[in-house]
Every structure is written in structure tokens, then in C-alpha cells.
ChimeraX commands (.cxc) that place a marker at each C-alpha (Angstrom):
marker #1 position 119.93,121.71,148.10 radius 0.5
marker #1 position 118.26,125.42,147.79 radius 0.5
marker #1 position 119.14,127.58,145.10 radius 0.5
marker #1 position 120.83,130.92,145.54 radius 0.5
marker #1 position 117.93,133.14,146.15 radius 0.5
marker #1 position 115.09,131.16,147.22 radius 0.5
marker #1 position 114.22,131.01,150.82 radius 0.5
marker #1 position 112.93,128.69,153.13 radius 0.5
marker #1 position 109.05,129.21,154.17 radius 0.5
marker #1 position 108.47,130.75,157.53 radius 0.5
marker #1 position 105.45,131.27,159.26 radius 0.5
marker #1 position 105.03,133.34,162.53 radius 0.5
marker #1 position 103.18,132.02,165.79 radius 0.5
marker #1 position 101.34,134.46,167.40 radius 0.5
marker #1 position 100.01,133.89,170.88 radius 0.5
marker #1 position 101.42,130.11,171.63 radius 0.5
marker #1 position 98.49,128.87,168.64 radius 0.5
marker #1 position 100.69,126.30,167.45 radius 0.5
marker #1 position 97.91,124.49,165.32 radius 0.5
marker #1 position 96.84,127.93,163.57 radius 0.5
marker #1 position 100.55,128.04,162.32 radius 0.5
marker #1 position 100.91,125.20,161.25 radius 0.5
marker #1 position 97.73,125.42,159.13 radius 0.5
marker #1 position 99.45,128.34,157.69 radius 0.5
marker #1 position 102.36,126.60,157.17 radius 0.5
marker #1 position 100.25,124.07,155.26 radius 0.5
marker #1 position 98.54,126.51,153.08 radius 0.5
marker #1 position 101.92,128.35,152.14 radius 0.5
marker #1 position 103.75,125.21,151.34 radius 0.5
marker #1 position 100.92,124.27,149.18 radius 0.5
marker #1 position 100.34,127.26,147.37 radius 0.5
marker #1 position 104.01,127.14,145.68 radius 0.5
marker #1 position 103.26,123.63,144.81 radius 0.5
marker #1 position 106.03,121.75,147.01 radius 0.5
marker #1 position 103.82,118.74,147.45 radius 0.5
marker #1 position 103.27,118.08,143.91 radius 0.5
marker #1 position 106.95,118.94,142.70 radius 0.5
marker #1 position 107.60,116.40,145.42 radius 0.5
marker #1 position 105.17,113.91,144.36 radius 0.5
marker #1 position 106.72,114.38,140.41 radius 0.5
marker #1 position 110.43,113.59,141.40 radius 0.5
marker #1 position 109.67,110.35,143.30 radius 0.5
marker #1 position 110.06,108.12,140.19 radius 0.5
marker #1 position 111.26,108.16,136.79 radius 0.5
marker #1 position 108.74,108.82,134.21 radius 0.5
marker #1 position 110.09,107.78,130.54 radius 0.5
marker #1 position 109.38,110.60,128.13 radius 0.5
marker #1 position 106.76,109.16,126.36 radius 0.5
marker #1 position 104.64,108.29,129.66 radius 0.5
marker #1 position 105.33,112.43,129.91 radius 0.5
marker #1 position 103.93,113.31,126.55 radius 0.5
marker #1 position 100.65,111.23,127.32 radius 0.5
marker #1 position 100.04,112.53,130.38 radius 0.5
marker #1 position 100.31,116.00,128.62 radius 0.5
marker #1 position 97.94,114.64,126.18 radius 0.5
marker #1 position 95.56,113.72,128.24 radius 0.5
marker #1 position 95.67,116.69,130.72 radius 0.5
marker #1 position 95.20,119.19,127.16 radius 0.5
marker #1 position 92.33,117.31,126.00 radius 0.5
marker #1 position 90.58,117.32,129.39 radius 0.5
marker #1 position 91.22,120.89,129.66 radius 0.5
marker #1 position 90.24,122.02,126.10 radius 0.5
marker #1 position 86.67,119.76,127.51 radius 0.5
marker #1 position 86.30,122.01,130.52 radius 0.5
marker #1 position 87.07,125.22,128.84 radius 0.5
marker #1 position 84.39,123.69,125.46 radius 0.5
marker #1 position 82.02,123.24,128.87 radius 0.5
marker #1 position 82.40,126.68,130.56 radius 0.5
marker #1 position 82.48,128.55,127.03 radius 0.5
marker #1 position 78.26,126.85,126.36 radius 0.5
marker #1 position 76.87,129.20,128.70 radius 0.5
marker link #1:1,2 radius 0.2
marker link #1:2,3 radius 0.2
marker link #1:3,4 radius 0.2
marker link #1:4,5 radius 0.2
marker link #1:5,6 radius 0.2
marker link #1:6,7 radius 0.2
marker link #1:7,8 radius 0.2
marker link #1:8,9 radius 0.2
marker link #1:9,10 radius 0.2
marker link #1:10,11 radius 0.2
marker link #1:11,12 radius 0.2
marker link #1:12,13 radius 0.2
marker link #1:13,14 radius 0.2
marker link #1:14,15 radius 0.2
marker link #1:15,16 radius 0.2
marker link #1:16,17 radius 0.2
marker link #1:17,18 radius 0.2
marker link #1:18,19 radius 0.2
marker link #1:19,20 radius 0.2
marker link #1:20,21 radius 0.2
marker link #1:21,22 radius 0.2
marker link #1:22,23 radius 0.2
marker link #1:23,24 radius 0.2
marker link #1:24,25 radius 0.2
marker link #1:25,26 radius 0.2
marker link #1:26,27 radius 0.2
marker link #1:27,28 radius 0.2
marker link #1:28,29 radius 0.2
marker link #1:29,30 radius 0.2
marker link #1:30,31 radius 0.2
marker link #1:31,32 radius 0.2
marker link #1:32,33 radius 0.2
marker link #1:33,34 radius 0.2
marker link #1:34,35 radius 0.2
marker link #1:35,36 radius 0.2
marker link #1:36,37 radius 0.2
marker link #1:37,38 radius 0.2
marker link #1:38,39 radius 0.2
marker link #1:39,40 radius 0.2
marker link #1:40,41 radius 0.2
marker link #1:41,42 radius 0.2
marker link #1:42,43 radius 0.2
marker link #1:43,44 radius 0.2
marker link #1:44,45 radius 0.2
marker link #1:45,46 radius 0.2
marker link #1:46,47 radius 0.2
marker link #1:47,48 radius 0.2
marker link #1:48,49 radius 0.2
marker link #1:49,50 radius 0.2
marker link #1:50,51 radius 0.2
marker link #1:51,52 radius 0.2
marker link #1:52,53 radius 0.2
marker link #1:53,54 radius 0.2
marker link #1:54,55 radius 0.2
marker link #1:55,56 radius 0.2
marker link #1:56,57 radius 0.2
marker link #1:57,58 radius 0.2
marker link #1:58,59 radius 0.2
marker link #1:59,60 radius 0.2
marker link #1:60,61 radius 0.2
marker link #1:61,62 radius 0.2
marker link #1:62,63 radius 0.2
marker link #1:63,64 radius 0.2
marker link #1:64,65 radius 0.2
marker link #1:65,66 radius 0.2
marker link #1:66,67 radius 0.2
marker link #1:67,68 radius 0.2
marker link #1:68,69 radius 0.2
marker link #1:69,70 radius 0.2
marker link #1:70,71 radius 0.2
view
């Protein structure tokens, strides 16, 4: 299922320290947001469950940026 182009994570073990690689593995994975694509695709969302959602994620945003920008 990969695209042409993108490649497969890898992450190195140095020493035999299989639990340090896999924490690296962890991090990596997470930082290019494979858990939460995956967590998105497991169910249908109709689109206007998708536009409220987006809503709701703007106007709590807008709050925190209204909050930081007080100081």
C-alpha cells in the first residue's frame, strides 16, 4: 500500500539495546503522525460530523491563542 516515494521507517540498534530502539522507533512513528492517520481511517465519519469537529477544534484554538495573546 506505500506510495512511490515514501519509505518505510527504520531505526538502527546499536549495541544489542533493543528497548532504546524501539523507543526510537516509537518517537519516529509518532512524529509523522501514523497513529492518528490510523486512528482517523478506522470508521466512516459523515461530512457533517467532519465540519463540526473542525468547528469545534477552530473555536478552541482561536480560545488558546485569545489566552496566550493576554499576557
Amino acid at each position: 500500500m506505500r506510495r512511490e516515494g515514501e519509505k518505510m521507517t527504520h531505526v538502527a540498534v546499536k549495541n544489542g539495546n533493543l528497548d532504546g530502539a524501539l523507543r526510537k522507533f516509537k518517537q519516529k512513528v509518532a512524529r509523522d503522525g501514523i497513529p492518528s492517520e490510523v486512528k482517523k481511517r478506522e470508521a466512516y465519519d459523515k461530512p457533517g460530523i467532519k465540519r463540526r469537529e473542525a468547528k469545534k477544534a477552530g473555536i478552541k484554538n482561536s480560545r488558546k491563542r485569545e489566552k496566550n495573546n493576554r499576557d
